[in-house]
C-alpha positions in Angstrom: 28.4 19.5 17.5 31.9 18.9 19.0 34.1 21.4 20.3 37.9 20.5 20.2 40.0 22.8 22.5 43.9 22.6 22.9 45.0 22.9 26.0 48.2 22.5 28.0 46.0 23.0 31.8 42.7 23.1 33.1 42.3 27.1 33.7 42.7 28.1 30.4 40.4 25.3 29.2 38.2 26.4 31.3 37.7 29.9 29.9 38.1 29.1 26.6 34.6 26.8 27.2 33.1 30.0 28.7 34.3 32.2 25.8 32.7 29.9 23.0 29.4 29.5 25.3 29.0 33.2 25.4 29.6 33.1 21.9 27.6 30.4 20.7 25.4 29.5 23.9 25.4 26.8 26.3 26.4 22.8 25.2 26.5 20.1 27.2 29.6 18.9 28.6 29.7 15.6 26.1 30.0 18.1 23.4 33.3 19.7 24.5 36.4 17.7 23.8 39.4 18.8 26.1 41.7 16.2 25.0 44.2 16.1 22.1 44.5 13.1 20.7 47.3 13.7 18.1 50.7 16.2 18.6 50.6 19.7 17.7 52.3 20.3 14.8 54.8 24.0 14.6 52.7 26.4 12.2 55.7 28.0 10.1 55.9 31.2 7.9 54.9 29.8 4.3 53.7 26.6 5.1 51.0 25.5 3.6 48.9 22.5 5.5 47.0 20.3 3.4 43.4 19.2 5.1 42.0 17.3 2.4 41.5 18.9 -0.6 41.9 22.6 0.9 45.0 23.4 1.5 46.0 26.8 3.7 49.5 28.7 3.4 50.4 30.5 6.7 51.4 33.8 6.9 53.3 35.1 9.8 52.0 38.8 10.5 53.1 39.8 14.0 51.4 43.1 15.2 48.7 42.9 17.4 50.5 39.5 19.2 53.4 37.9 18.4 52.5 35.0 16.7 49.7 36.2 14.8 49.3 34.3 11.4 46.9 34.9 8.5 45.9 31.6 7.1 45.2 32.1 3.3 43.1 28.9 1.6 44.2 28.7 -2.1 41.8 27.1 -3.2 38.6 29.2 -1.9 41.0 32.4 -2.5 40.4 33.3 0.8 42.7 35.1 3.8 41.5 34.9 7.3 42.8 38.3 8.4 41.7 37.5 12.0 43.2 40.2 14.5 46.1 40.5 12.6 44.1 43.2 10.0 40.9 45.1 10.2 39.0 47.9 11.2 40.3 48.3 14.7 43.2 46.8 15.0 44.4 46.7 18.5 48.2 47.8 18.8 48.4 48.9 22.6 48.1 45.7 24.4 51.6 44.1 26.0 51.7 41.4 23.5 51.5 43.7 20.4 54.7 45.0 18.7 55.3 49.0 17.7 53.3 50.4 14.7 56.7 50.4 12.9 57.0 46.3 13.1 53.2 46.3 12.4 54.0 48.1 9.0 56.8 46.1 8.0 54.2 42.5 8.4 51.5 44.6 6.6 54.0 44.9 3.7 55.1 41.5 3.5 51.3 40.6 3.5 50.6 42.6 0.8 53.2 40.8 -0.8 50.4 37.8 -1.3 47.3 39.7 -2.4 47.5 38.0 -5.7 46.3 34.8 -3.5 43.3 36.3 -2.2 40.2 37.4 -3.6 38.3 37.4 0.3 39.1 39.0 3.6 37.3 37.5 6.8 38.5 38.9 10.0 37.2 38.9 13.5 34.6 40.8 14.6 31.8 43.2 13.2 30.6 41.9 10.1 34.1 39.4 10.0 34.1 40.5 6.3 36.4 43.2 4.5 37.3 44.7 1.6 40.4 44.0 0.1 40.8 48.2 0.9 41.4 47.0 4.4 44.9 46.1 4.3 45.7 49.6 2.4 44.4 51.3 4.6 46.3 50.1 7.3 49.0 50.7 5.8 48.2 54.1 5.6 47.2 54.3 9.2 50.7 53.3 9.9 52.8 55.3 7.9 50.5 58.5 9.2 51.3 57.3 12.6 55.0 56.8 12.0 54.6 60.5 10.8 52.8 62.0 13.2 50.1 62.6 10.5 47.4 60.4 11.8 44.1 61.9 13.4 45.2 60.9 17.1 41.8 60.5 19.1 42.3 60.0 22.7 40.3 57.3 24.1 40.1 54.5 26.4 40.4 51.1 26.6 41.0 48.5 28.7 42.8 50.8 31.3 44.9 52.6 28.5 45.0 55.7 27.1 45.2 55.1 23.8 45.0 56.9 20.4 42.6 55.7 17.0 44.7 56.8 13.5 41.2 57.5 12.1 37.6 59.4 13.6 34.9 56.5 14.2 31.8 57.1 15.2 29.5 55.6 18.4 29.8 52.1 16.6 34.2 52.3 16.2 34.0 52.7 12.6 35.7 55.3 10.5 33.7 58.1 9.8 35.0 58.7 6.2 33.6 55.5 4.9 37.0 53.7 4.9 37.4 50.2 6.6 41.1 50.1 8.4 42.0 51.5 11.9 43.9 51.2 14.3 44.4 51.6 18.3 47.8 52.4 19.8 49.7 53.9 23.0 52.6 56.0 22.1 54.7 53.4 23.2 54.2 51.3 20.7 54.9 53.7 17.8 58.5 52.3 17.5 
């Protein structure tokens, strides 16, 4: 197996190669490429990259970063969700933007359900329904309102607030797939 990482310096390289060997175990050295060979190309909102026979159209959904973009393959009907959606859906961090931008790229990302028959996201089971963007939604607009369920917690020295109960394992006790984490700074 090789392991391509982009890099522009050593440090980050460095533990990005621990982060995949804690995910995936130990490899040797000769299995972990640190050089690109060929220019990063700009990922744009709407562009769709051809790799051979799959082609992927980009999605720019900023919320939990930035630059977060859901990659949707056309062919295999498929949206990789990533951070951008799921069941805990971090909005508290210094990168993420308010709950009110959040809603607004949730909307436009509905926009291109007819695309998508799968959701894979990251972590947990990396698979959702297709509920899991609704619900979000709904977690926002609560939020915006002042409607939401507002559990304190903590995380990652914040105090932050879930839109929905979970239980011990940070799922939603009521069944439901979407929720979200915020500070009350980043409402809007």
């Amino acid at each position: 197996m090789k392991i391509l990482i982009y890099t522009k310096n050593i440090q980050p390289l460095i533990f990005e190669k621990k982060i995949l060997a804690d995910s995936i175990g130990n490899f040797a050295d000769t299995e972990f490429i640190a050089q690109r060979t060929e220019p990063l190309k700009e990922l744009k909102d709407g562009m769709v990259a051809d790799l051979g026979g799959v082609s992927l159209k980009f999605i720019q959904v900023p919320g939990h970063t930035h630059g977060m973009m859901v990659p949707i393959c056309i062919e295999e009907r498929t949206a990789f969700f990533g951070d951008a959606c799921g069941v805990g859906v971090l909005l508290m961090l210094e990168e993420s933007l308010t709950v009110e931008k959040y809603l607004a790229s949730l909307k436009k990302l509905q926009s291109y359900e007819p695309l998508y028959d799968k959701v894979l996201r990251q972590h947990g089971s990396c698979e959702s329904t297709l509920h899991v963007l609704e619900d979000n939604i709904e977690n926002c607009e609560k939020i915006l309102a002042g409607t939401d369920a507002h559990i304190s917690s903590k995380m990652m020295g914040h105090v932050c607030y879930w839109a929905c109960p979970v239980n011990e394992n940070g799922l939603r006790t009521d069944g439901r797939e979407g929720n979200i984490r915020y500070t009350e700074d980043h409402i809007r």
